[in-house]
N, C-alpha and C positions, 0 to 999 in steps of 0.2 A: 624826867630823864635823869639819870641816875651818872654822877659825876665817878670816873674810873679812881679818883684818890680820895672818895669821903670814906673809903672803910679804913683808909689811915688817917682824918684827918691830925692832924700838929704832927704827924708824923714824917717825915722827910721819906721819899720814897727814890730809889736808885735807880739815872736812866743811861742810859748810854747812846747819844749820837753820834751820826757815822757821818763828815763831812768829805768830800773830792777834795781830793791836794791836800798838802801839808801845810798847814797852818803857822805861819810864820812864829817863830816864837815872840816876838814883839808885843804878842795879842795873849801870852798868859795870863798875865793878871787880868784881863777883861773877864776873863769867864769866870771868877772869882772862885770857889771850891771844886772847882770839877777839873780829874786831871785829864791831863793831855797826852798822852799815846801820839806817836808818827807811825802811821803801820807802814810796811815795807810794800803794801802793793801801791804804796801811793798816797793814802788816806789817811784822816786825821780821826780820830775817836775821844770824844767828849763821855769822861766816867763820872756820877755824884751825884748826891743828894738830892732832890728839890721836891722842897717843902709842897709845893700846890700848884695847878696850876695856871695862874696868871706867871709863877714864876718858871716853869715849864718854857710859858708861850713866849718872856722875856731872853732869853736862851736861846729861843729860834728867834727871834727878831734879829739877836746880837751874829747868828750866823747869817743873815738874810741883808744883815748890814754892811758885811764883810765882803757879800756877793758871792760865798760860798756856795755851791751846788748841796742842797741836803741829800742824804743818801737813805738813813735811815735812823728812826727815834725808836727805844726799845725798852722796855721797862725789865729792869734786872730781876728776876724772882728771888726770892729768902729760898738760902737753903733749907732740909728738914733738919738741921744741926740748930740753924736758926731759932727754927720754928719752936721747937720742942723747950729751949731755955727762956721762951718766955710764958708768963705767970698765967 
């Protein structure tokens, strides 16, 4: 079975989770590089790096801990701007 992040590994890969409610600011620094967006329908949006995923699955754990309702996990693609400056 073929892991969705071994064609990056050591490479951090950009996801974006979509949590119900607004996430109380209190709990910034828990999610440690990933910013935090309040969207205005309601929602809280989790943007950032993560390297692999055990650390992926530590990130839902952290919303699962919170009692957060998950909405949606989404893997940010590279733009072709991206794509093209590297070697």
């Amino acid at each position: 079975m073929s892991n969705a992040l071994d064609e990056n590994a050591g490479s951090p890969v950009i996801y974006q989770i979509r949590i119900a409610g607004h996430l109380n600011p209190q709990w910034t620094g828990w999610f440690g590089n990933m910013s935090i967006t309040l969207l205005a329908e309601g929602d809280t949006l989790l943007t950032g790096p993560v390297l692999d995923q055990p650390a992926l699955y530590g990130l839902l754990k952290k919303v699962r801990n919170l009692g957060m309702t998950l909405l949606s996990v989404n893997r940010v693609e590279e733009t072709q701007n991206q794509k093209r400056n590297e070697p």
